[in-house]
C-alpha positions as CSV (number, residue, x, y, z in Angstrom):
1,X,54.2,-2.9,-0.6
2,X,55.4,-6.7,-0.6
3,X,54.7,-7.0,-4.6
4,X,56.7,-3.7,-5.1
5,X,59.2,-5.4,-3.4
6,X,58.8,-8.9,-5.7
7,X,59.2,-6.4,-8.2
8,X,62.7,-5.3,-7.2
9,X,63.5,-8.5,-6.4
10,X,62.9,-9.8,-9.8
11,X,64.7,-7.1,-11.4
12,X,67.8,-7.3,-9.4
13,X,67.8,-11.4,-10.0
14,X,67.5,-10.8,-14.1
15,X,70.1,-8.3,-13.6
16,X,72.6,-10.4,-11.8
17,X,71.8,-13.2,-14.8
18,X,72.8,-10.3,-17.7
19,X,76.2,-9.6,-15.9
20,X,76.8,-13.6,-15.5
21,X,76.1,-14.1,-19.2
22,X,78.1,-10.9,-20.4
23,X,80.9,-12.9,-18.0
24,X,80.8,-10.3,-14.4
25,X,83.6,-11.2,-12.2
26,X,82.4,-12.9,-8.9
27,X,83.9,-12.1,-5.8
28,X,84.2,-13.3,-1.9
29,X,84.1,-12.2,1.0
30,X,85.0,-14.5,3.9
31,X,88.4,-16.1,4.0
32,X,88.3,-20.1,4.0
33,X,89.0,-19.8,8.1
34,X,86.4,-17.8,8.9
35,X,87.7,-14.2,9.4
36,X,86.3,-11.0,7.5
37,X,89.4,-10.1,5.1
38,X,88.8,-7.1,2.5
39,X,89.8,-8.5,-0.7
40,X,90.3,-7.0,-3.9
41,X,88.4,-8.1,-7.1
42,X,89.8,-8.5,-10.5
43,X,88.2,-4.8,-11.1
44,X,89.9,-3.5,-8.1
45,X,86.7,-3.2,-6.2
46,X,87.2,-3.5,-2.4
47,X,85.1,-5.7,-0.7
48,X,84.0,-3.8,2.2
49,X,81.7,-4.6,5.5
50,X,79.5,-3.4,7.7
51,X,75.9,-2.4,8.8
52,X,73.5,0.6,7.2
53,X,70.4,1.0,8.9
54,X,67.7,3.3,6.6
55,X,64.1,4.3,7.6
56,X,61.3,6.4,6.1
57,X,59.1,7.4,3.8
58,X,57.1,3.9,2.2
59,X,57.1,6.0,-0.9
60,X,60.6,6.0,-1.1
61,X,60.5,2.4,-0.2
62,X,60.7,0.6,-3.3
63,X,63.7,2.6,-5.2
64,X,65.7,2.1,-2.4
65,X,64.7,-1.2,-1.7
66,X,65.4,-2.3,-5.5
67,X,69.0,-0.5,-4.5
68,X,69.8,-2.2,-1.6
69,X,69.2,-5.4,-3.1
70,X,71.5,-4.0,-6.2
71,X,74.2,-3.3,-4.1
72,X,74.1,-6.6,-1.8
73,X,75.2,-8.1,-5.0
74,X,78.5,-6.4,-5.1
75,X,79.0,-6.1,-1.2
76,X,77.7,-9.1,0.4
77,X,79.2,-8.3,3.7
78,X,77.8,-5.1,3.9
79,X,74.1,-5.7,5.6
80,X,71.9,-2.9,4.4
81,X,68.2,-3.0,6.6
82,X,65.3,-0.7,4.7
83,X,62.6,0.3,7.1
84,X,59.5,1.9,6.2
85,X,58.1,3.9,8.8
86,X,56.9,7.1,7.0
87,X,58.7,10.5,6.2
88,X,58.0,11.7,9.8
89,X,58.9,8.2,11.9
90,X,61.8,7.8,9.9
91,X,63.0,11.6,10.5
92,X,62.3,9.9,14.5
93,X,64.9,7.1,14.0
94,X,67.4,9.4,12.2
95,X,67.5,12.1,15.4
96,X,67.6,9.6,17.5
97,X,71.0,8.2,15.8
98,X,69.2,5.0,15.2
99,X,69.7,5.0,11.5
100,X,72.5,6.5,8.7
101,X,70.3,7.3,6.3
102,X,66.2,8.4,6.4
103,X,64.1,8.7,3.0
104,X,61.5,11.6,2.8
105,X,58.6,12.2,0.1
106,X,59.0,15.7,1.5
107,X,61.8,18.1,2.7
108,X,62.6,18.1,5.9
109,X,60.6,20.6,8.4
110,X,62.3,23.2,10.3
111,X,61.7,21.8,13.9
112,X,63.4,18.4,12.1
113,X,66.6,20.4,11.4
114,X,66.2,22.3,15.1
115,X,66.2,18.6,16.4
116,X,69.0,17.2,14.5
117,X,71.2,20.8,15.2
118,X,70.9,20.2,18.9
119,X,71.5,16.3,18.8
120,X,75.1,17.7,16.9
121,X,74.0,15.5,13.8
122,X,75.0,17.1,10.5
123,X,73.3,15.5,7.3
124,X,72.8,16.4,3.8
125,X,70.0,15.9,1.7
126,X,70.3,14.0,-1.9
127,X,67.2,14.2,-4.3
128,X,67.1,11.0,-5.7
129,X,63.8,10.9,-8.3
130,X,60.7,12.6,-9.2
131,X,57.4,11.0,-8.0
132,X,53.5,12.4,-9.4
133,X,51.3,12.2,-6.1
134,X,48.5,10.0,-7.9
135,X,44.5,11.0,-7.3
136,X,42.4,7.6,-8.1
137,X,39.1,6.7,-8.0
138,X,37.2,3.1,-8.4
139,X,37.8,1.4,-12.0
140,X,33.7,1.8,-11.8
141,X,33.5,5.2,-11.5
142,X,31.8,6.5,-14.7
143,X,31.3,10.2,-14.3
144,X,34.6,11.7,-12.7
145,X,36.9,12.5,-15.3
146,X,39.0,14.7,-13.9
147,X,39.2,17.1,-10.8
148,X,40.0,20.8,-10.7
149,X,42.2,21.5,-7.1
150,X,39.9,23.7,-5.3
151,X,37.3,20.4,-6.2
152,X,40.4,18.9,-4.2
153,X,39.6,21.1,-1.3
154,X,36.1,21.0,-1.5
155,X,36.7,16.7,-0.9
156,X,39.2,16.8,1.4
157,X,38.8,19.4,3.6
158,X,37.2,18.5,7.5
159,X,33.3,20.4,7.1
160,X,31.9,18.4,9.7
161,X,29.5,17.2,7.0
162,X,29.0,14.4,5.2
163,X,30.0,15.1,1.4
164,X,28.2,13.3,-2.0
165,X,29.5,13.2,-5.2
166,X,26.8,15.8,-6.2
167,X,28.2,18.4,-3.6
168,X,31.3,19.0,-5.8
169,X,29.9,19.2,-9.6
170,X,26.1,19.1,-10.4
171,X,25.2,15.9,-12.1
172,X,27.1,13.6,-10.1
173,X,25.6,11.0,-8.3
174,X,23.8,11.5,-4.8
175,X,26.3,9.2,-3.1
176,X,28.5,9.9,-0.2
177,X,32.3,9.9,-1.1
178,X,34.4,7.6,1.0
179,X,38.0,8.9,1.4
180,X,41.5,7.4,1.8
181,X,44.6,8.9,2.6
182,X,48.0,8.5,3.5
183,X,48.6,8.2,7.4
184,X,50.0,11.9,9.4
185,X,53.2,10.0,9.2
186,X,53.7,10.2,5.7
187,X,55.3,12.8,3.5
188,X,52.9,12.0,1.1
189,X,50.1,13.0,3.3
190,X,52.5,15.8,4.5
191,X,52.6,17.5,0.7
192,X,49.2,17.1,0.0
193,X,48.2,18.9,3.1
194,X,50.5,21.9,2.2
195,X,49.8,22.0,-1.9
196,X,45.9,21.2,-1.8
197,X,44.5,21.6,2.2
198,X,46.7,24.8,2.6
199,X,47.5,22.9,6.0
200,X,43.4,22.7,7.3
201,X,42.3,19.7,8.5
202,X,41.6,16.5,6.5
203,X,38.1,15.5,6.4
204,X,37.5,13.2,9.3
205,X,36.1,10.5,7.7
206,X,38.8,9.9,5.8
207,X,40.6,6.2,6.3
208,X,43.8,6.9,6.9
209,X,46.8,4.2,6.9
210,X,50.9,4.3,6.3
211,X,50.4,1.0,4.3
212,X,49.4,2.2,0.5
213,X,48.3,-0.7,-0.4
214,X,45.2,-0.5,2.3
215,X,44.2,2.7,0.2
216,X,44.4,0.4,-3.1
217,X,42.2,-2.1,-1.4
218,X,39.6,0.6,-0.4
219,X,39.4,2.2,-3.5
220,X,39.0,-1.0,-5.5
221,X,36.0,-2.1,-2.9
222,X,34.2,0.8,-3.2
223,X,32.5,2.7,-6.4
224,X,32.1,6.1,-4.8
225,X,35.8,5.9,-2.9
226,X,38.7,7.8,-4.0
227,X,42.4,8.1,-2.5
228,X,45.4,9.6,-3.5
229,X,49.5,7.8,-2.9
230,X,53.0,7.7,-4.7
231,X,52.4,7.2,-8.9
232,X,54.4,3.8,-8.7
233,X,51.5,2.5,-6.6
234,X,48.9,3.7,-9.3
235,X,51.4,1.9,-11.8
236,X,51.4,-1.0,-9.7
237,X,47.0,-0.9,-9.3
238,X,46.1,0.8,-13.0
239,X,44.3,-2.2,-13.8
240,X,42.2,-2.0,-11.1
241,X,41.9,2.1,-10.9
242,X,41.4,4.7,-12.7
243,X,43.8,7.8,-12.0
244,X,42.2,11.3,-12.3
245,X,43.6,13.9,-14.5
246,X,44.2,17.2,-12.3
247,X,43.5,20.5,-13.4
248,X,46.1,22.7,-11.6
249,X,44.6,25.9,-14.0
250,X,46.0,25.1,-17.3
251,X,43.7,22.1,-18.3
252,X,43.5,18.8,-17.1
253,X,47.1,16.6,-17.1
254,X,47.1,13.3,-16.1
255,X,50.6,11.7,-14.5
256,X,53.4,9.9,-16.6
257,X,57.1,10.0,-16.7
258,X,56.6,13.0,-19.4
259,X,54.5,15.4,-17.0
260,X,56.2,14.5,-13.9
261,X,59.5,15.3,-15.0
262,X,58.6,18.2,-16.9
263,X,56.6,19.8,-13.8
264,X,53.4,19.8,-16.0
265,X,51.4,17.5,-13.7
266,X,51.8,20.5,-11.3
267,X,50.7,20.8,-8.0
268,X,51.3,17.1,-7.4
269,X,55.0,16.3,-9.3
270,X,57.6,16.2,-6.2
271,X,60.8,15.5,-5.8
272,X,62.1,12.4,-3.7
273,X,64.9,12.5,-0.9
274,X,67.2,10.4,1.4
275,X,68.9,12.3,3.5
276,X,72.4,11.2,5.1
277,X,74.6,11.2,8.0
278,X,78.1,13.4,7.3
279,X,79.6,11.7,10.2
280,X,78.5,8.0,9.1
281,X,79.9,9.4,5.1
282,X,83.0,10.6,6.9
283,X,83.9,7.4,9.1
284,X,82.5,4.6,7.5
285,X,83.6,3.2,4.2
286,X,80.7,0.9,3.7
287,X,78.1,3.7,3.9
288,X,80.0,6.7,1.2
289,X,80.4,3.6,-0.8
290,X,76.5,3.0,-0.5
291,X,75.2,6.6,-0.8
292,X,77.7,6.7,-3.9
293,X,75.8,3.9,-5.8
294,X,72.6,5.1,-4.6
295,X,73.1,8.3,-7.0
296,X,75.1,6.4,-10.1
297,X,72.1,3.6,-10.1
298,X,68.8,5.7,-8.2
299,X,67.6,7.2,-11.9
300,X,67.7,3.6,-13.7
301,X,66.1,1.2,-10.2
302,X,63.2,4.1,-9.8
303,X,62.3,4.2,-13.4
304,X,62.0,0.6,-13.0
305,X,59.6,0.6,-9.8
306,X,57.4,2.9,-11.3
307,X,58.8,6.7,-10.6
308,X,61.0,9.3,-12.3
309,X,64.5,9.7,-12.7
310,X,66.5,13.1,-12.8
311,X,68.0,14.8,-15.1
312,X,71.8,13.6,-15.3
313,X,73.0,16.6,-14.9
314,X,71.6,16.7,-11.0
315,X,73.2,12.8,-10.3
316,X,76.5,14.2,-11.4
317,X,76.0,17.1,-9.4
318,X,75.1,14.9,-6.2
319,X,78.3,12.9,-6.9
320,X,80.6,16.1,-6.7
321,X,78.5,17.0,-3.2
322,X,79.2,13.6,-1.7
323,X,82.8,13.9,-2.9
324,X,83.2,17.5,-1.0
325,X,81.5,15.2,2.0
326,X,84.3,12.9,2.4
Protein backbone atom coordinates (compact mmCIF):
# COMPACT_ATOMS: atom_id res chain seq x y z
CA UNK A 1 0.00 0.00 0.00
CA UNK A 2 2.65 2.70 1.16
CA UNK A 3 4.80 2.06 -2.20
CA UNK A 4 1.53 2.37 -4.27
CA UNK A 5 1.27 5.50 -2.66
CA UNK A 6 5.23 6.54 -3.33
CA UNK A 7 4.09 5.73 -6.61
CA UNK A 8 1.45 8.46 -6.88
CA UNK A 9 3.37 10.59 -5.11
CA UNK A 10 6.20 10.52 -7.52
CA UNK A 11 3.91 10.89 -10.37
CA UNK A 12 2.09 13.86 -9.17
CA UNK A 13 5.71 15.61 -8.21
CA UNK A 14 6.99 15.01 -12.03
CA UNK A 15 3.75 16.16 -13.08
CA UNK A 16 3.76 19.40 -11.25
CA UNK A 17 7.65 19.82 -12.74
CA UNK A 18 6.06 19.42 -16.60
CA UNK A 19 3.49 22.16 -15.93
CA UNK A 20 6.38 24.48 -14.27
CA UNK A 21 8.60 23.97 -17.20
CA UNK A 22 5.74 24.35 -19.94
CA UNK A 23 5.21 27.79 -17.71
CA UNK A 24 1.60 26.65 -15.31
CA UNK A 25 0.33 29.66 -13.59
CA UNK A 26 0.76 29.42 -9.74
CA UNK A 27 -1.83 30.49 -7.54
CA UNK A 28 -2.66 31.42 -3.73
CA UNK A 29 -4.68 30.92 -1.45
CA UNK A 30 -4.40 32.84 1.85
CA UNK A 31 -4.50 36.63 1.78
CA UNK A 32 -1.26 38.27 3.34
CA UNK A 33 -3.47 38.91 6.73
CA UNK A 34 -4.41 35.65 7.30
CA UNK A 35 -8.11 35.25 6.11
CA UNK A 36 -9.38 32.53 3.54
CA UNK A 37 -10.28 34.85 0.34
CA UNK A 38 -11.41 32.95 -2.98
CA UNK A 39 -9.19 34.34 -5.60
CA UNK A 40 -9.30 34.01 -9.18
CA UNK A 41 -6.26 32.71 -11.24
CA UNK A 42 -5.04 34.11 -14.41
CA UNK A 43 -7.21 30.99 -15.98
CA UNK A 44 -10.18 32.01 -14.17
CA UNK A 45 -10.01 29.02 -11.83
CA UNK A 46 -11.56 29.77 -8.38
CA UNK A 47 -9.70 28.93 -5.56
CA UNK A 48 -12.08 27.13 -3.45
CA UNK A 49 -11.92 25.55 0.31
CA UNK A 50 -12.99 23.06 2.28
CA UNK A 51 -12.90 19.50 3.70
CA UNK A 52 -13.69 15.99 1.61
CA UNK A 53 -13.61 13.04 3.69
CA UNK A 54 -13.43 9.56 1.35
CA UNK A 55 -13.30 5.92 2.59
CA UNK A 56 -13.26 2.41 1.13
CA UNK A 57 -12.21 -0.03 -0.91
CA UNK A 58 -7.95 -0.37 -0.61
CA UNK A 59 -8.23 -1.40 -4.20
CA UNK A 60 -9.59 1.72 -5.07
CA UNK A 61 -6.95 3.27 -2.95
CA UNK A 62 -4.28 4.15 -5.13
CA UNK A 63 -6.23 5.88 -8.16
CA UNK A 64 -7.84 7.95 -5.89
CA UNK A 65 -5.01 8.61 -3.83
CA UNK A 66 -2.77 9.57 -6.98
CA UNK A 67 -6.03 12.02 -7.57
CA UNK A 68 -6.19 13.58 -4.42
CA UNK A 69 -2.76 14.45 -4.47
CA UNK A 70 -3.45 15.76 -8.30
CA UNK A 71 -5.97 17.95 -7.21
CA UNK A 72 -4.27 19.37 -3.91
CA UNK A 73 -2.06 20.98 -6.44
CA UNK A 74 -4.70 23.10 -7.90
CA UNK A 75 -6.77 23.59 -4.57
CA UNK A 76 -4.55 23.76 -1.79
CA UNK A 77 -7.17 24.91 0.60
CA UNK A 78 -9.32 22.23 -0.11
CA UNK A 79 -8.10 19.20 2.46
CA UNK A 80 -9.02 15.96 0.76
CA UNK A 81 -8.53 12.76 3.55
CA UNK A 82 -8.47 9.11 1.65
CA UNK A 83 -9.20 6.34 3.99
CA UNK A 84 -8.92 2.74 3.20
CA UNK A 85 -11.18 0.72 5.13
CA UNK A 86 -12.49 -1.85 2.61
CA UNK A 87 -15.64 -1.68 0.18
CA UNK A 88 -17.88 -2.77 3.19
CA UNK A 89 -16.24 -0.35 6.15
CA UNK A 90 -16.21 2.38 3.86
CA UNK A 91 -20.06 1.71 2.77
CA UNK A 92 -20.14 2.03 7.16
CA UNK A 93 -18.64 5.54 7.18
CA UNK A 94 -20.69 6.69 4.16
CA UNK A 95 -24.28 5.72 6.01
CA UNK A 96 -23.22 7.02 8.86
CA UNK A 97 -22.69 10.58 7.10
CA UNK A 98 -19.09 10.36 8.09
CA UNK A 99 -17.68 10.67 4.68
CA UNK A 100 -18.85 12.51 1.01
CA UNK A 101 -17.60 10.11 -1.06
CA UNK A 102 -16.93 5.92 -0.40
CA UNK A 103 -14.83 3.82 -3.19
CA UNK A 104 -16.12 0.18 -3.83
CA UNK A 105 -14.34 -2.71 -5.92
CA UNK A 106 -17.99 -3.91 -6.00
CA UNK A 107 -21.51 -2.36 -6.44
CA UNK A 108 -23.27 -1.58 -3.79
CA UNK A 109 -25.55 -4.41 -2.03
CA UNK A 110 -29.19 -4.03 -1.58
CA UNK A 111 -29.34 -3.77 2.27
CA UNK A 112 -26.46 -0.81 1.56
CA UNK A 113 -28.98 1.15 -0.52
CA UNK A 114 -32.02 0.07 2.23
CA UNK A 115 -29.54 1.78 4.83
CA UNK A 116 -28.67 4.80 3.01
CA UNK A 117 -32.79 5.18 1.84
CA UNK A 118 -33.68 5.29 5.47
CA UNK A 119 -30.75 7.59 6.67
CA UNK A 120 -32.45 10.09 3.74
CA UNK A 121 -28.90 9.97 1.95
CA UNK A 122 -29.18 10.07 -1.90
CA UNK A 123 -25.87 9.17 -3.78
CA UNK A 124 -24.87 8.20 -7.21
CA UNK A 125 -22.53 5.89 -8.32
CA UNK A 126 -19.50 6.89 -10.83
CA UNK A 127 -17.47 3.90 -12.48
CA UNK A 128 -14.18 5.20 -12.55
CA UNK A 129 -11.71 2.28 -14.11
CA UNK A 130 -11.59 -1.31 -14.90
CA UNK A 131 -9.47 -3.56 -12.58
CA UNK A 132 -8.46 -7.68 -13.49
CA UNK A 133 -8.95 -9.45 -9.94
CA UNK A 134 -5.24 -11.05 -10.12
CA UNK A 135 -4.72 -15.07 -9.14
CA UNK A 136 -0.84 -15.51 -8.18
CA UNK A 137 1.14 -18.07 -7.02
CA UNK A 138 4.99 -18.22 -5.66
CA UNK A 139 7.66 -17.03 -8.36
CA UNK A 140 8.88 -20.86 -7.42
CA UNK A 141 6.02 -22.54 -8.44
CA UNK A 142 6.97 -24.70 -11.46
CA UNK A 143 4.01 -26.80 -12.32
CA UNK A 144 0.81 -24.42 -12.22
CA UNK A 145 0.44 -22.82 -15.25
CA UNK A 146 -2.82 -21.86 -15.32
CA UNK A 147 -6.21 -22.62 -13.48
CA UNK A 148 -9.56 -23.51 -14.89
CA UNK A 149 -12.57 -21.76 -12.41
CA UNK A 150 -14.16 -24.78 -11.05
CA UNK A 151 -10.12 -25.67 -10.13
CA UNK A 152 -10.96 -22.21 -8.42
CA UNK A 153 -13.66 -23.78 -6.44
CA UNK A 154 -12.15 -26.83 -5.82
CA UNK A 155 -9.14 -24.45 -3.86
CA UNK A 156 -11.21 -22.13 -2.32
CA UNK A 157 -14.11 -23.58 -1.20
CA UNK A 158 -14.36 -24.50 2.94
CA UNK A 159 -14.26 -28.83 2.71
CA UNK A 160 -13.23 -29.18 6.16
CA UNK A 161 -10.12 -30.85 4.71
CA UNK A 162 -6.85 -30.13 4.18
CA UNK A 163 -6.19 -29.61 0.29
CA UNK A 164 -2.60 -30.55 -1.70
CA UNK A 165 -1.62 -29.47 -4.86
CA UNK A 166 -2.25 -33.05 -6.17
CA UNK A 167 -6.02 -32.83 -5.08
CA UNK A 168 -6.88 -30.39 -7.96
CA UNK A 169 -4.78 -31.85 -11.19
CA UNK A 170 -2.95 -35.26 -11.02
CA UNK A 171 0.77 -34.68 -11.20
CA UNK A 172 1.08 -31.96 -8.91
CA UNK A 173 3.00 -32.06 -6.02
CA UNK A 174 1.76 -33.82 -2.67
CA UNK A 175 2.02 -30.47 -0.83
CA UNK A 176 -0.69 -28.75 1.12
CA UNK A 177 -1.80 -25.35 -0.53
CA UNK A 178 -1.64 -22.44 1.78
CA UNK A 179 -4.26 -19.70 0.82
CA UNK A 180 -4.56 -15.93 1.04
CA UNK A 181 -7.28 -13.79 0.60
CA UNK A 182 -8.71 -10.53 0.77
CA UNK A 183 -10.38 -9.78 4.33
CA UNK A 184 -14.78 -10.07 4.38
CA UNK A 185 -14.42 -6.34 4.28
CA UNK A 186 -13.24 -6.12 0.89
CA UNK A 187 -15.08 -5.87 -2.35
CA UNK A 188 -12.40 -7.75 -3.71
CA UNK A 189 -13.07 -10.67 -1.53
CA UNK A 190 -16.79 -9.69 -1.97
CA UNK A 191 -16.60 -10.47 -6.01
CA UNK A 192 -14.68 -13.36 -5.87
CA UNK A 193 -17.09 -14.94 -3.48
CA UNK A 194 -20.00 -14.26 -5.88
CA UNK A 195 -18.06 -15.04 -9.48
CA UNK A 196 -15.98 -18.14 -8.34
CA UNK A 197 -17.40 -19.50 -4.53
CA UNK A 198 -21.15 -18.93 -5.83
CA UNK A 199 -21.26 -17.27 -2.22
CA UNK A 200 -20.12 -20.82 -0.04
CA UNK A 201 -17.75 -20.47 2.35
CA UNK A 202 -14.02 -19.65 1.89
CA UNK A 203 -11.84 -22.43 2.88
CA UNK A 204 -11.00 -21.86 6.53
CA UNK A 205 -7.49 -21.97 6.42
CA UNK A 206 -7.25 -19.26 4.33
CA UNK A 207 -5.21 -16.08 5.77
CA UNK A 208 -7.24 -13.45 5.34
CA UNK A 209 -6.20 -9.58 5.75
CA UNK A 210 -7.64 -6.00 4.25
CA UNK A 211 -3.80 -5.04 3.78
CA UNK A 212 -2.82 -6.55 0.10
CA UNK A 213 0.33 -6.34 0.68
CA UNK A 214 0.25 -9.05 3.71
CA UNK A 215 -1.07 -11.50 0.74
CA UNK A 216 2.08 -10.37 -1.37
CA UNK A 217 4.28 -11.18 1.56
CA UNK A 218 2.69 -14.64 1.97
CA UNK A 219 2.73 -15.68 -1.35
CA UNK A 220 6.37 -14.65 -1.90
CA UNK A 221 7.33 -16.76 1.47
CA UNK A 222 5.84 -19.71 0.54
CA UNK A 223 6.30 -22.11 -2.67
CA UNK A 224 2.98 -23.92 -2.38
CA UNK A 225 0.84 -20.48 -1.42
CA UNK A 226 -1.30 -18.80 -3.76
CA UNK A 227 -3.67 -15.58 -3.27
CA UNK A 228 -5.61 -13.51 -5.40
CA UNK A 229 -6.00 -9.11 -5.01
CA UNK A 230 -6.51 -5.98 -7.34
CA UNK A 231 -4.08 -6.36 -10.84
CA UNK A 232 -2.17 -3.05 -9.81
CA UNK A 233 -0.85 -5.07 -6.86
CA UNK A 234 0.42 -8.01 -9.18
CA UNK A 235 1.99 -5.03 -11.30
CA UNK A 236 3.42 -3.66 -8.34
CA UNK A 237 4.89 -7.64 -7.07
CA UNK A 238 5.41 -9.37 -10.86
CA UNK A 239 8.90 -9.65 -10.09
CA UNK A 240 8.44 -11.54 -7.23
CA UNK A 241 5.01 -13.57 -8.55
CA UNK A 242 3.94 -15.22 -11.04
CA UNK A 243 0.12 -14.41 -12.09
CA UNK A 244 -1.93 -17.41 -13.31
CA UNK A 245 -3.70 -17.35 -16.60
CA UNK A 246 -7.51 -18.26 -15.89
CA UNK A 247 -9.52 -20.32 -17.98
CA UNK A 248 -13.09 -18.91 -17.79
CA UNK A 249 -14.02 -21.75 -20.80
CA UNK A 250 -12.55 -20.23 -23.80
CA UNK A 251 -8.76 -20.99 -23.05
CA UNK A 252 -6.56 -19.71 -20.66
CA UNK A 253 -6.07 -15.50 -20.65
CA UNK A 254 -3.86 -13.99 -18.47
CA UNK A 255 -4.57 -10.16 -17.15
CA UNK A 256 -3.34 -6.92 -19.00
CA UNK A 257 -4.78 -3.60 -19.90
CA UNK A 258 -5.89 -5.48 -23.35
CA UNK A 259 -8.10 -8.34 -21.70
CA UNK A 260 -9.30 -6.32 -18.85
CA UNK A 261 -10.77 -3.79 -20.94
CA UNK A 262 -11.99 -5.91 -23.46
CA UNK A 263 -13.88 -8.29 -20.91
CA UNK A 264 -11.65 -11.19 -22.16
CA UNK A 265 -9.97 -11.93 -18.85
CA UNK A 266 -13.59 -12.87 -17.89
CA UNK A 267 -14.78 -13.87 -14.78
CA UNK A 268 -12.28 -11.69 -12.98
CA UNK A 269 -12.33 -8.02 -15.14
CA UNK A 270 -14.57 -5.64 -12.89
CA UNK A 271 -15.44 -2.38 -12.95
CA UNK A 272 -14.24 0.18 -10.17
CA UNK A 273 -16.59 2.70 -8.28
CA UNK A 274 -16.77 5.83 -5.90
CA UNK A 275 -19.90 6.52 -5.05
CA UNK A 276 -21.01 10.25 -4.01
CA UNK A 277 -23.15 12.29 -1.79
CA UNK A 278 -25.94 14.38 -4.04
CA UNK A 279 -26.49 16.60 -1.10
CA UNK A 280 -22.51 17.20 -0.44
CA UNK A 281 -22.47 17.77 -4.93
CA UNK A 282 -25.43 20.05 -4.40
CA UNK A 283 -24.16 22.33 -1.40
CA UNK A 284 -20.64 22.25 -1.52
CA UNK A 285 -18.46 23.73 -4.15
CA UNK A 286 -15.31 22.16 -3.18
CA UNK A 287 -16.65 18.64 -3.49
CA UNK A 288 -18.65 18.95 -7.39
CA UNK A 289 -15.43 20.61 -8.18
CA UNK A 290 -13.57 17.34 -6.87
CA UNK A 291 -15.81 14.64 -8.20
CA UNK A 292 -15.59 16.63 -11.55
CA UNK A 293 -11.75 16.22 -11.80
CA UNK A 294 -12.03 12.82 -10.54
CA UNK A 295 -13.77 11.77 -13.93
CA UNK A 296 -11.69 14.25 -16.46
CA UNK A 297 -8.20 12.83 -14.81
CA UNK A 298 -9.49 8.96 -13.13
CA UNK A 299 -8.64 7.22 -16.79
CA UNK A 300 -4.99 8.75 -17.09
CA UNK A 301 -3.90 8.57 -12.68
CA UNK A 302 -5.29 4.67 -12.82
CA UNK A 303 -3.49 3.72 -15.93
CA UNK A 304 -0.62 5.07 -14.15
CA UNK A 305 -1.05 2.97 -10.69
CA UNK A 306 -1.43 -0.12 -12.50
CA UNK A 307 -5.36 -0.46 -13.55
CA UNK A 308 -7.61 0.29 -16.52
CA UNK A 309 -9.13 3.25 -17.84
CA UNK A 310 -12.66 3.57 -19.60
CA UNK A 311 -13.62 4.05 -22.62
CA UNK A 312 -14.02 8.01 -23.18
CA UNK A 313 -17.16 7.80 -24.18
CA UNK A 314 -18.30 6.61 -20.43
CA UNK A 315 -16.08 9.80 -18.68
CA UNK A 316 -17.98 12.08 -20.82
CA UNK A 317 -21.03 10.41 -19.98
CA UNK A 318 -20.26 10.65 -16.10
CA UNK A 319 -19.56 14.43 -16.65
CA UNK A 320 -23.16 15.07 -18.15
CA UNK A 321 -24.61 12.86 -14.90
CA UNK A 322 -22.72 15.01 -12.41
CA UNK A 323 -23.89 18.13 -14.41
CA UNK A 324 -27.74 16.99 -14.13
CA UNK A 325 -26.49 16.55 -10.24
CA UNK A 326 -25.87 20.11 -9.55
Amino acid sequence: MKSLKVLAVSTMIGSALVLGACGGTETSSDSKDGSNKTEQSEEGNKQLQGDIKIDGSSTVYPIMEAISEEYTMEQPDVKVTVGFSGTGGGFEKFIAGETQLTNASRPIKDEEKSKLEEKGIDFTEFKIAYDGLSVVVNKDNDWVDSLTIDELKKIWLDTGKTKKWSDIREGWPEKEIKLYSPGTDSGTYDYFDEVILEEKPIDQSATLSEDDNVLVQGVTGDKNAIGYFGYAYYLENKDKLKVVPIDGGKGAVEPNNKTIESGEYSPLSRPLFTYVSNKAIKENESTYDFVKFIIENSGTLAEEVGYVKLPDQEYEDALKTLEGLK
